[in-house]
C-alpha positions in Angstrom: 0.0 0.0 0.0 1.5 3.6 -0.8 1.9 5.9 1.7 1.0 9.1 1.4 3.6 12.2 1.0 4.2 14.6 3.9 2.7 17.3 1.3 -0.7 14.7 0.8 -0.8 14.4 4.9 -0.8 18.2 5.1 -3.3 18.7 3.2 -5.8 16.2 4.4 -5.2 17.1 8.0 -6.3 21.0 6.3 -9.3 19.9 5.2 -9.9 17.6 8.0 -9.3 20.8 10.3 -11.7 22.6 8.3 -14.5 20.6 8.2 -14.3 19.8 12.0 -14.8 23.3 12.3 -17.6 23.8 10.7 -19.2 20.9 12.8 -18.1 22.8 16.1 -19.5 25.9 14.6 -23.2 23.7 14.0 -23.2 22.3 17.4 -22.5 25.4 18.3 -26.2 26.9 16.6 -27.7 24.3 18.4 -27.2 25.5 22.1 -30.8 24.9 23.1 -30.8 21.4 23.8 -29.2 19.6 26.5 -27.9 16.4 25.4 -26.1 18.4 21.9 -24.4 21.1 24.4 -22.9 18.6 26.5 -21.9 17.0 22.9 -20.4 20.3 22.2 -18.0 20.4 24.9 -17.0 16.8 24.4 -16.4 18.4 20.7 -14.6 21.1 22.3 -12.3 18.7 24.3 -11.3 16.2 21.7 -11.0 19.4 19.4 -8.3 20.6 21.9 -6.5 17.3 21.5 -6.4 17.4 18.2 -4.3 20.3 18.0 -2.4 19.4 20.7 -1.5 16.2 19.2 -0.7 18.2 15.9 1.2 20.9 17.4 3.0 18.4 19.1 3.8 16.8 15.7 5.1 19.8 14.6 7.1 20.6 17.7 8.9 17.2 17.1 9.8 18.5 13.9 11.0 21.8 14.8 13.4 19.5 17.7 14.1 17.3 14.6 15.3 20.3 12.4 17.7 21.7 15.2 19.2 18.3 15.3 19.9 18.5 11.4 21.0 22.1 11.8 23.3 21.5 14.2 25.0 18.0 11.8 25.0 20.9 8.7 26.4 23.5 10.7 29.2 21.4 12.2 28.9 23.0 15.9 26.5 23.2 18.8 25.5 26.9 17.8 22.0 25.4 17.7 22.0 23.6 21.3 20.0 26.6 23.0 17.5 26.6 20.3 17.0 22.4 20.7 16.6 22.9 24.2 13.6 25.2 24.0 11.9 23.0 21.2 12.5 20.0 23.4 10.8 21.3 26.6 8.3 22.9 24.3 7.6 18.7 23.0 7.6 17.6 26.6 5.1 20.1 27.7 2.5 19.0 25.2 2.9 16.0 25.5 2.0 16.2 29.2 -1.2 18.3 28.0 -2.3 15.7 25.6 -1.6 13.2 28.4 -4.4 15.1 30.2 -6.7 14.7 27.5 -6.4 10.9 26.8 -8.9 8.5 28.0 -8.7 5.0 26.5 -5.6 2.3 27.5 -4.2 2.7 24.2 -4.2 5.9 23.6 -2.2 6.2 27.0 -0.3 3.9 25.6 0.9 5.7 23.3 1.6 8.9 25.3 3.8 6.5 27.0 5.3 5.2 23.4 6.0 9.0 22.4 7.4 10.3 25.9 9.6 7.0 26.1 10.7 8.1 22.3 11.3 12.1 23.3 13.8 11.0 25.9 15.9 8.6 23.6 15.6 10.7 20.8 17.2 13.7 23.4 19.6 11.2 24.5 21.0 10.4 21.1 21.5 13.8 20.2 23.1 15.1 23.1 25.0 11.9 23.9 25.6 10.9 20.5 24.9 13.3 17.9 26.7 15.9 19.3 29.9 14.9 20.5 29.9 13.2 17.4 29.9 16.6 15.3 32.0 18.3 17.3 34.7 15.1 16.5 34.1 15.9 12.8 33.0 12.0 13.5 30.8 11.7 9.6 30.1 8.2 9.6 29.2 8.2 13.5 26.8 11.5 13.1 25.0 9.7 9.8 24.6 6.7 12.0 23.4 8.5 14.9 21.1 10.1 12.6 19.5 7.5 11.4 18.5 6.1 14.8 17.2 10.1 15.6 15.1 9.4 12.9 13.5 6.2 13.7 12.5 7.8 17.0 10.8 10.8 15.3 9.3 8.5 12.8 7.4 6.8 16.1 6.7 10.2 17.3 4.7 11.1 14.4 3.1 8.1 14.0 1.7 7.9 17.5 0.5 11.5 17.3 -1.5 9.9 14.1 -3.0 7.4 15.8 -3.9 9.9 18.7 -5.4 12.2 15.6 -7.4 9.5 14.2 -8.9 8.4 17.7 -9.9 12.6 18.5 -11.4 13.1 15.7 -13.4 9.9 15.2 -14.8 10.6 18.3 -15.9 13.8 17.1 -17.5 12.4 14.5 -19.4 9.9 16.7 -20.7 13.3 18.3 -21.6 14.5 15.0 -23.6 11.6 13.5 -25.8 12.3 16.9 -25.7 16.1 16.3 -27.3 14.8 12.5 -29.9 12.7 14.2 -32.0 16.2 15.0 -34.2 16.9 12.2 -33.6 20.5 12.6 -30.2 20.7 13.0 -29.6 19.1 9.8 -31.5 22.4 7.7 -29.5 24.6 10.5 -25.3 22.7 9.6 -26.7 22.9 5.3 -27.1 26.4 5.5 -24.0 27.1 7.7 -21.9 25.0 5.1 -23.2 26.7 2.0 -22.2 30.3 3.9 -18.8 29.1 4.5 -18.4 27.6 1.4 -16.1 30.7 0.0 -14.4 30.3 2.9 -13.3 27.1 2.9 -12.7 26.8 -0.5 -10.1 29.8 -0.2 -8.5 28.6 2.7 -7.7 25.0 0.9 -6.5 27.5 -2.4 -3.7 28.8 0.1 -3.4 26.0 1.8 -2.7 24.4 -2.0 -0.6 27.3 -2.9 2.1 27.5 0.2 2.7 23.6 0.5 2.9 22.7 -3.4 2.3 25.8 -5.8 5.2 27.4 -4.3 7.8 25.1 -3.7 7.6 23.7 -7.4 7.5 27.4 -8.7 11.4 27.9 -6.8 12.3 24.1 -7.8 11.1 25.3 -11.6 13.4 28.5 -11.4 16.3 27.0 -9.7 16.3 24.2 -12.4 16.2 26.6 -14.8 19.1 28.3 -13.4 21.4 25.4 -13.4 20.1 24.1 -17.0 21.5 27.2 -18.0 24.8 26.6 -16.5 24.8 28.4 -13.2 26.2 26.1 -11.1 26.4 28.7 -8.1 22.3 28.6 -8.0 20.6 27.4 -4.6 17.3 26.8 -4.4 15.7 28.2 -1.4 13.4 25.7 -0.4 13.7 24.5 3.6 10.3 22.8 4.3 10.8 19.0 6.3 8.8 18.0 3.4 9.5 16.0 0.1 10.2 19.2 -1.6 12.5 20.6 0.7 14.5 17.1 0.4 14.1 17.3 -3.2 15.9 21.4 -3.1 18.5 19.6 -0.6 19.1 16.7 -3.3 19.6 19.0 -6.4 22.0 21.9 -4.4 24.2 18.7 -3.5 23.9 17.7 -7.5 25.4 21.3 -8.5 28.0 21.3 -5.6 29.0 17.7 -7.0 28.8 18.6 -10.3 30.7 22.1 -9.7 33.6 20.5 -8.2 34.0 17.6 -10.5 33.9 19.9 -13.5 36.9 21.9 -11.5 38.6 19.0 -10.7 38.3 18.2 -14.5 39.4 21.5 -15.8 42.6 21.0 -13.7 43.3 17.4 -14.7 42.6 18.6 -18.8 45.3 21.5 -18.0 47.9 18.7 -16.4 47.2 16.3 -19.3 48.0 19.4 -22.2 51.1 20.4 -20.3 52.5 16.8 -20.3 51.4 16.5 -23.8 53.6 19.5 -25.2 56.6 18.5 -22.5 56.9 15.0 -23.6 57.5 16.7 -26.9 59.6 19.1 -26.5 61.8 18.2 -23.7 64.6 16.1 -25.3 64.9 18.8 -27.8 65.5 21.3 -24.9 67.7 19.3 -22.3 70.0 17.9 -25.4 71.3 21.6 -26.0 71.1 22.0 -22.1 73.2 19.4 -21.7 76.0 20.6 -24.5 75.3 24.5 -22.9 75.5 22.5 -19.3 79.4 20.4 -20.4 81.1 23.8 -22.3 80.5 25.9 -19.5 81.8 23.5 -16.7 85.0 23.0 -19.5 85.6 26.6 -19.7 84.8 27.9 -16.0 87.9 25.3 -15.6 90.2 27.7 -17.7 88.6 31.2 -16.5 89.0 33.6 -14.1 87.8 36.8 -12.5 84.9 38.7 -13.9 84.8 35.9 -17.1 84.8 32.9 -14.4 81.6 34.9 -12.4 79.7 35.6 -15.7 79.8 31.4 -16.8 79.2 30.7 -13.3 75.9 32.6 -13.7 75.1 31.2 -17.3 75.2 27.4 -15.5 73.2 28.3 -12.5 70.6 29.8 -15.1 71.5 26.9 -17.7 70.8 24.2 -14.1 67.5 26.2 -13.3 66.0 25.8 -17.2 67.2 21.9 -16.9 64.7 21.9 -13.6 61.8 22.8 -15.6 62.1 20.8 -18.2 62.5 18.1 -15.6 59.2 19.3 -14.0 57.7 19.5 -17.0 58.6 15.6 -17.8 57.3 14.6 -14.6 53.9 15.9 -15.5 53.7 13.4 -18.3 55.8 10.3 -17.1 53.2 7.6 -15.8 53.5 5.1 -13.1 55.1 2.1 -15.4 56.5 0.1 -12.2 53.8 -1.6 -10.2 53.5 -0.6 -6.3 55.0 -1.7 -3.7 55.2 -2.0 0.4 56.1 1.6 1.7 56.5 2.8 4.9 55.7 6.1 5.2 57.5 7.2 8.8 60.7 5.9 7.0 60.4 7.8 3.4 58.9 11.0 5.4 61.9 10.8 7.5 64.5 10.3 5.0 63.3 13.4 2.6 63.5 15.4 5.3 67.0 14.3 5.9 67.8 14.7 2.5 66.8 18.3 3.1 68.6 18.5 5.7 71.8 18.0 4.5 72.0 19.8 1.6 70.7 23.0 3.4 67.1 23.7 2.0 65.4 23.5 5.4 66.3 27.2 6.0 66.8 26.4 9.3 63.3 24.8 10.1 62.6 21.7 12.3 60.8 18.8 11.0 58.6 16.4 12.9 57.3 13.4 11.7 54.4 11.7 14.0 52.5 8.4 13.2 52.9 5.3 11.7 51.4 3.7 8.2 52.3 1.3 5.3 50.5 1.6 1.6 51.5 0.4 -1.8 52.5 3.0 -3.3 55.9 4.0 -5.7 58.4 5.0 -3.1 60.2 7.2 -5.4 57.5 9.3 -6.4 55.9 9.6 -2.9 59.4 10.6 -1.9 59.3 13.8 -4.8 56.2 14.6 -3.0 57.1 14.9 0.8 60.2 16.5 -0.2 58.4 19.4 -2.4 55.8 19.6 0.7 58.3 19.7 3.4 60.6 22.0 1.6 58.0 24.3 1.1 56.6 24.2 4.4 60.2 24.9 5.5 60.8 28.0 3.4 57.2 29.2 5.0 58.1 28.6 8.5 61.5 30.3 8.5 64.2 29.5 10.3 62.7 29.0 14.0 59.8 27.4 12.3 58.3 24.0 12.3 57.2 21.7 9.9 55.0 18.5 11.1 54.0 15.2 9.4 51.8 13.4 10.4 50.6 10.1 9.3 47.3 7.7 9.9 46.6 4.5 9.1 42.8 4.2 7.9 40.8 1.4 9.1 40.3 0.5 5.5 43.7 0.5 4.7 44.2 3.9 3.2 46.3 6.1 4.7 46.2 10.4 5.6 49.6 12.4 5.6 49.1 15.8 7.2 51.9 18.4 6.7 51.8 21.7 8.3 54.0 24.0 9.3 53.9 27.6 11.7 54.2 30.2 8.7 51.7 32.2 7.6 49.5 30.9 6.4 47.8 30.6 2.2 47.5 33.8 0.4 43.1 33.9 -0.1 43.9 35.0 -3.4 46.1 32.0 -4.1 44.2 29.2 -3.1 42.5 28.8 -6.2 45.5 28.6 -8.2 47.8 26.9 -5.8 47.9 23.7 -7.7 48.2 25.4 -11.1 51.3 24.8 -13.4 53.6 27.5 -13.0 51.8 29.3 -10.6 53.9 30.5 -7.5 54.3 33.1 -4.8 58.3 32.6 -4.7 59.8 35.1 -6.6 62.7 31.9 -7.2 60.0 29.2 -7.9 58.9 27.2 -10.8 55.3 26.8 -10.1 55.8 23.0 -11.0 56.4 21.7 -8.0 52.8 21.4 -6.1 51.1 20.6 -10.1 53.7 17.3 -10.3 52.8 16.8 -6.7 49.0 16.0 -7.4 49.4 14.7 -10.4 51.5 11.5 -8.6 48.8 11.7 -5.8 46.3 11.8 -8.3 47.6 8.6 -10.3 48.1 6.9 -7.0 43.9 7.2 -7.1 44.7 9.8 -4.1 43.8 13.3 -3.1 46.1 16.9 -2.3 43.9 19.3 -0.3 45.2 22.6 0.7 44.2 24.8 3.3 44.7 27.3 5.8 43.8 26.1 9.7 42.1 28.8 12.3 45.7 28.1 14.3 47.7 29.0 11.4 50.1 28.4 9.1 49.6 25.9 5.9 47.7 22.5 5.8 48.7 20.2 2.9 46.5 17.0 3.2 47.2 13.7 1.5 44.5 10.8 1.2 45.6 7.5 -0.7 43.3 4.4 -0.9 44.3 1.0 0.3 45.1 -0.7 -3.2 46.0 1.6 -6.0 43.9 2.1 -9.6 44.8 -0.1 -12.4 46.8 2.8 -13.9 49.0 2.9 -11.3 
C-alpha cells in the first residue's frame, strides 16, 4: 500500500481541520438542547487534542530540524535553540496526556514520551559529541537512529489524531440525528463555502504551488549553466529534500567539473613537454658540459659571468625536468612503503643539503601503503621544503601520518608560517603558478598529479591556528593505472 507524501498528509489534515470546524461551529447553533451542548463540549475537548497532538507533531519537527541544523552546521550553535523546542515537545505532551482516556491511547503517550527521551539522549549523547569530532560516519549513524524515534513520534500523534477526531465524529452523527439541525449545519456549510474553498487554495498554494514554482526556477538556473544557483526551499517536506538533493547535484557537479578542468590542464602540459623536452635538455646538456670546461680555464669577472650562465642553464634543466614529470606515468607496479621511513629520510635529505632554511621537522604516526616510493618521496620533499621556506628559520614543519581502518592512509603536513594567500588558493595547484619570486610553479602541479595517479587526493588549506595544511589521502590498493 503507498503511503502518502508529507505534502498529501498536510493537506488532508487541512481539510480535515476545516470541516471539524464547521461541525463545532453547528453544534454550536444548536445550544438549546441539553444532550447536543454537552456533545459540544465533548467536541470542544477532543477538538483541543487534536491540536495538541498536531502541534506536538510539529514541535517534534521543529526538535528534529535543530538536530539536522546542528549536523549541517558542524557545531552546537543550535543547542539553545534544541533545548527550547524539546521542553516545548515535553510540555505538550503532558497536555495531551491530560486529555487521553482510553488504555491505548495512553499507551501511546507512554510510546512517544519513552521516544522524546531517547531521541534527546542520542543527540546530546551521541549526535553531538559526534559533530564536534568531525566523526561523519558516527553522526550519519546517529542520525538514522534520531530518525527512527521521530518516525514513532509522528506516528503515534497519528494514531492519537485519528482516535480525537473519530470521536468527534461519533458526536456528530448524533448532532445529524436532530431533524432541525440538519437544515441549520446545510445552511451554515453553504455560507462558509467561499471560505473554505479559499482557505484549501492557500493551503494548495504555500505547500505545493510554491515550492515547485522555486524548484522550476532554480532548475532553470542550473540548465542554464549556473552552477552557483541554490534553491531556497527549507520545508521538512518531500520538496525541501528534493531542493536539498539537487544543491548537492550542483555542488558535485561544480567541483567535479573543477577537478576536470585542472586534470585537462595537467594532461595538455604533459602533452607538449613530452615533446619538447629532449629537444631542450639535449642543447642543455652541451650549454651544461662547455661551461663546466671553460669555468675550468677562466678567471675573474669571465669565471663569475659562466658561473651565472650554469646556475641559469641548471635552473632551465629543472623545468624541463618538472615539466617531464607531468607526463611520465606510473610504469613500475607498487609496492610496500613505509611512510614514517620515506617522510623521515626526505627530510633528511633536506637537511643536509641546506634547503630546510633552518626549520625543524617532525614526523608523527605510523602507516604502510602500496605506493611507488620514489615518487611519494618527490612529493614529501616538495611539501616539506615548502613548508620549510614558509616557516623560516625558527619554524616547524609537522608530518603526520594515519593508518585508515580500510587500509588507506592520511599524511598531514603543516608548518607555523603564515599561512595561504586567499587570493592563491584557487590557483595553488596550477602549473607555473607560484608566490616565490625563485619558484617554478611545478612543484605542487607534479605533486598532485603523482597523488592523483596513485587514485589519491592533495587538499590545501589554511587552519584557524595558522600556518599551511597540505592533506594527502591515498586508498588502500591503487587504480589499475597505477
Amino acid at each position: 500500500m503507498h503511503t502518502p507524501s508529507g505534502t498529501a498528509r498536510r493537506l488532508v489534515l487541512a481539510f480535515t481541520g476545516l470541516l471539524s470546524i464547521f461541525a463545532v461551529s453547528s453544534y454550536f447553533a444548536l445550544g438549546s438542547l441539553r444532550d447536543i451542548q454537552g456533545g459540544l463540549t465533548e467536541i470542544r475537548e477532543r477538538e483541543e487534542g487534536v491540536r495538541l497532538a498536531l502541534t506536538l507533531a510539529s514541535a517534534v519537527r521543529d526538535q528534529y530540524a535543530h538536530q539536522a541544523h546542528t549536523i549541517i552546521l558542524g557545531n552546537d550553535s543550535h543547542l539553545q535553540f534544541y533545548g527550547e523546542a524539546e521542553r516545548r515537545v515535553v510540555a505538550l505532551t503532558a497536555e495531551v496526556k491530560r486529555r487521553v482516556r482510553e488504555p491505548d491511547e495512553l499507551a501511546w503517550v507512554a510510546e512517544i514520551e519513552r521516544a522524546t527521551a531517547e531521541l534527546d539522549r542520542i543527540f546530546r549523547q551521541r549526535i553531538v559529541p559526534a559533530v564536534l569530532r568531525r566523526q561523519a560516519a558516527d553522526v550519519m549513524e546517529e542520525h538514522g537512529k534520531a530518525q527512527v524515534q521521530v518516525t514513532l513520534i509522528q506516528e503515534r500523534t497519528d494514531r492519537l489524531v485519528d482516535r480525537f477526531e473519530t470521536s468527534i465524529g461519533d458526536i456528530q452523527n448524533q448532532v445529524r440525528e436532530v431533524q432541525r439541525a440538519t437544515f441549520r449545519w446545510t445552511v451554515f456549510f453553504l455560507a462558509g463555502a467561499p471560505l473554505l474553498a479559499g482557505g484549501i487554495g492557500l493551503a494548495i498554494y504555500r505547500s505545493v504551488a510554491r515550492p515547485m514554482a522555486r524548484l522550476s526556477e532554480g532548475a532553470a538556473r542550473l540548465a542554464a549553466g549556473d552552477l552557483d544557483a541554490r534553491i531556497e526551499v527549507h520545508s521538512p517536506d518531500e520538496f525541501g529534500a528534493l531542493a536539498r538533493q539537487v544543491n548537492a547535484m550542483a555542488r558535485s557537479i561544480k567541483d567535479h567539473q573543477e577537478r576536470l578542468v585542472q586534470s585537462e590542464k595537467l594532461a595538455g602540459i604533459g602533452r607538449l613537454a613530452a615533446g619538447v623536452a629532449h629537444e631542450i635538455n639535449n642543447p642543455l646538456a652541451v650549454i651544461l658540459g662547455y661551461v663546466k670546461l671553460l669555468r675550468r680555464k677562466a678567471d675573474g669577472e669571465v669565471a663569475e659571468d659562466l658561473r651565472i650562465i650554469e646556475d641559469e642553464s641548471m635552473r632551465a634543466q629543472e623545468i624541463v625536468e618538472g615539466l617531464l614529470d607531468l607526463s611520465r606515468p606510473l610504469a613500475t607496479p607498487p609496492e610496500p612503503v613505509d611512510l614514517k621511513e620515506l617522510c623521515q629520510e626526505a627530510a633528511a635529505r633536506l637537511a643536509e643539503t641546506g634547503r630546510l632554511a633552518g626549520a625543524t621537522v617532525e614526523v608523527s604516526g605510523l602507516a604502510r601503503v602500496m605506493a611507488h616510493p620514489q615518487k611519494l618521496r618527490q612529493v614529501m620533499l616538495n611539501l616539506i621544503k615548502n613548508g620549510a621556506e614558509a616557516s623560516g628559520p625558527a619554524g616547524t614543519v609537522e608530518v603526520r601520518l594515519a593508518q585508515a581502518p580500510a587500509g588507506g592512509v592520511e599524511i598531514v603536513v603543516s608548518d607555523s608560517g603564515p599561512g595561504l594567500p586567499a587570493e592563491a588558493s584557487q590557483r595553488l595547484f596550477e602549473p607555473f603558478f607560484t608566490t616565490k619570486p625563485a619558484g617554478t610553479g611545478l612543484g605542487l602541479a607534479v605533486s598532485l598529479g603523482i597523488v592523483q595517479a596513485h587514485g589519491g587526493t592533495l587538499e590545501a588549506d589554511s587552519p584557524v591556528a595558522g600556518g599551511a595544511r597540505f592533506t594527502i589521502r591515498l586508498p588502500a590498493v591503487p587504480p589499475g593505472k597505477v
